[in-house]
C-alpha positions as CSV (number, residue, x, y, z in Angstrom):
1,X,14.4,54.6,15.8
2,X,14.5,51.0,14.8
3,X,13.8,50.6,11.0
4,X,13.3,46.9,9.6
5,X,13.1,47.5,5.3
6,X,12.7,44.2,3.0
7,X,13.1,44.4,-0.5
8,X,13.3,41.8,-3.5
9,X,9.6,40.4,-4.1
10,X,8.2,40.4,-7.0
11,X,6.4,37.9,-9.1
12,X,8.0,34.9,-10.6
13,X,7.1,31.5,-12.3
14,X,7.1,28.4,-10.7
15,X,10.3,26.8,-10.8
16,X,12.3,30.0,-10.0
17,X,14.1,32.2,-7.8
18,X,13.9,35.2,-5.7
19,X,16.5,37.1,-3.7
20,X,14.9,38.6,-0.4
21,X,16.9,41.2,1.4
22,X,16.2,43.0,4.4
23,X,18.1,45.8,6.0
24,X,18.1,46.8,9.5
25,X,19.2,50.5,11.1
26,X,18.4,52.3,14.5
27,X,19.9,48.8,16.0
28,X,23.4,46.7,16.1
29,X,22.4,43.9,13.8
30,X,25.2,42.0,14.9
31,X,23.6,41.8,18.3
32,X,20.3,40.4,16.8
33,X,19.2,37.2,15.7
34,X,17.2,37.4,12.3
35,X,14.6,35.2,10.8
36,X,11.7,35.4,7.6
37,X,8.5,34.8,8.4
38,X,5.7,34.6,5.4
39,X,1.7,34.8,6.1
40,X,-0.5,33.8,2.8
41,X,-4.3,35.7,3.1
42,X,-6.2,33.0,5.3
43,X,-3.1,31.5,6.8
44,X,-1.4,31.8,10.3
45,X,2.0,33.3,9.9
46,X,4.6,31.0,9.8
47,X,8.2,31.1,10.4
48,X,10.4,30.1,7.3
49,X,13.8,30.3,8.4
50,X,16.1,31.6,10.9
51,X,19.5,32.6,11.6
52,X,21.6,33.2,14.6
53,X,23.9,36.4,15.3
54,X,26.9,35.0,13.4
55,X,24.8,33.2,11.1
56,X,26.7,29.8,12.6
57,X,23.5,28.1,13.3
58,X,20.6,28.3,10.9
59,X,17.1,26.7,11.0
60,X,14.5,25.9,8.1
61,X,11.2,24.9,8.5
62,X,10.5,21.6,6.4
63,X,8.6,22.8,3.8
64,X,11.6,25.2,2.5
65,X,14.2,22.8,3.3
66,X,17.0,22.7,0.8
67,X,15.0,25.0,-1.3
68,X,15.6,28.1,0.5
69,X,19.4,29.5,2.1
70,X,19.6,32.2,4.5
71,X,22.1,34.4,5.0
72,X,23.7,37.6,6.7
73,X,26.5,40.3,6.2
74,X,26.7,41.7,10.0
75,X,29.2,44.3,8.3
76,X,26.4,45.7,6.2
77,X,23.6,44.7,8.6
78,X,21.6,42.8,5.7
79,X,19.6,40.0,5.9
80,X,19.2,37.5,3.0
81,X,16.8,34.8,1.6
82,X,18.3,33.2,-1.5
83,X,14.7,31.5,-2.6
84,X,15.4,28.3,-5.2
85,X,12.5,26.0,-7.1
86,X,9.8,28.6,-6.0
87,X,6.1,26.8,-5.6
88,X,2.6,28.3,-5.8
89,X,2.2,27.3,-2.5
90,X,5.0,29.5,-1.7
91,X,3.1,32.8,-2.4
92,X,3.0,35.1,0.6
93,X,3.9,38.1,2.3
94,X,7.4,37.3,3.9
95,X,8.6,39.3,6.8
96,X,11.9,40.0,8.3
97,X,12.3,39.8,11.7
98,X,15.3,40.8,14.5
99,X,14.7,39.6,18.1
100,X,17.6,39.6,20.8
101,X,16.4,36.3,21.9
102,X,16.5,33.5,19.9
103,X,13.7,31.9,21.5
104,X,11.0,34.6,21.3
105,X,12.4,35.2,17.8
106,X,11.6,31.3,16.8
107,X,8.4,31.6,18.6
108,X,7.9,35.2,16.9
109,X,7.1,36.5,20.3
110,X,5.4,40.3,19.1
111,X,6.4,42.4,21.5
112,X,10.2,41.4,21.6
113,X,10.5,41.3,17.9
114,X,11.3,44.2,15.6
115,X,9.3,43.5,12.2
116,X,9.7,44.6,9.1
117,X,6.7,46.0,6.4
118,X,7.0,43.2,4.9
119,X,7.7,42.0,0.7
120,X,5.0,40.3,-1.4
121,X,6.2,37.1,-3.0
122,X,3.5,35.5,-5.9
123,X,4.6,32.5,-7.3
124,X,2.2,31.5,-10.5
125,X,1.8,28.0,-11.5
């Protein structure tokens, strides 16, 4: 079966950086597009960024722009989230998602979506 596995969160000061990486099996990732999405307690999810199945087109939502890089080795079906000048306001669960369609995957369409368990991120002021 499909398995969606993110790893790299952790606690970190504000200012710094995190690595997010997600791995995918039970699927052919090169087939998928990918994106993060991050939900804070009290706070609609919300997609952060997004990547396309050869990670030539990308997509950041404004409030990570130029902070955040996303990334992806199809050869070792891994999804990254390189994570730079980290802000309290940044704290939330983050989620790796792998949709077929790049349009239910920006619109984080549930039921065509293939979620991870998600990684806590807590960035301290």
């Amino acid at each position: 079966q499909v398995q969606v596995v993110e790893s790299g969160g952790g606690l970190v000061q504000a200012g710094g950086s995190l690595r997010l990486s997600c791995t995918a099996s039970g699927l052919t990732f090169a087939d998928y597009a990918m994106g993060w999405f991050r939900q804070a307690p009290g706070n609609e999810r919300e997609g952060v960024s997004y990547i396309y199945w050869n990670g030539g087109t990308t997509y950041y939502a404004d409030s990570v722009k130029g902070r955040f890089t996303i990334s992806r080795d199809n050869a070792k079906s891994t999804l990254y989230l390189q994570m730079n000048s980290l802000k309290p306001e940044d704290t939330a669960m983050y989620y790796c998602a792998a949709a077929t369609s790049w349009w239910r995957l920006l619109r984080g369409d549930d039921q065509y979506i293939y979620w991870g368990q998600g990684t806590q991120v807590t960035v301290s002021s």
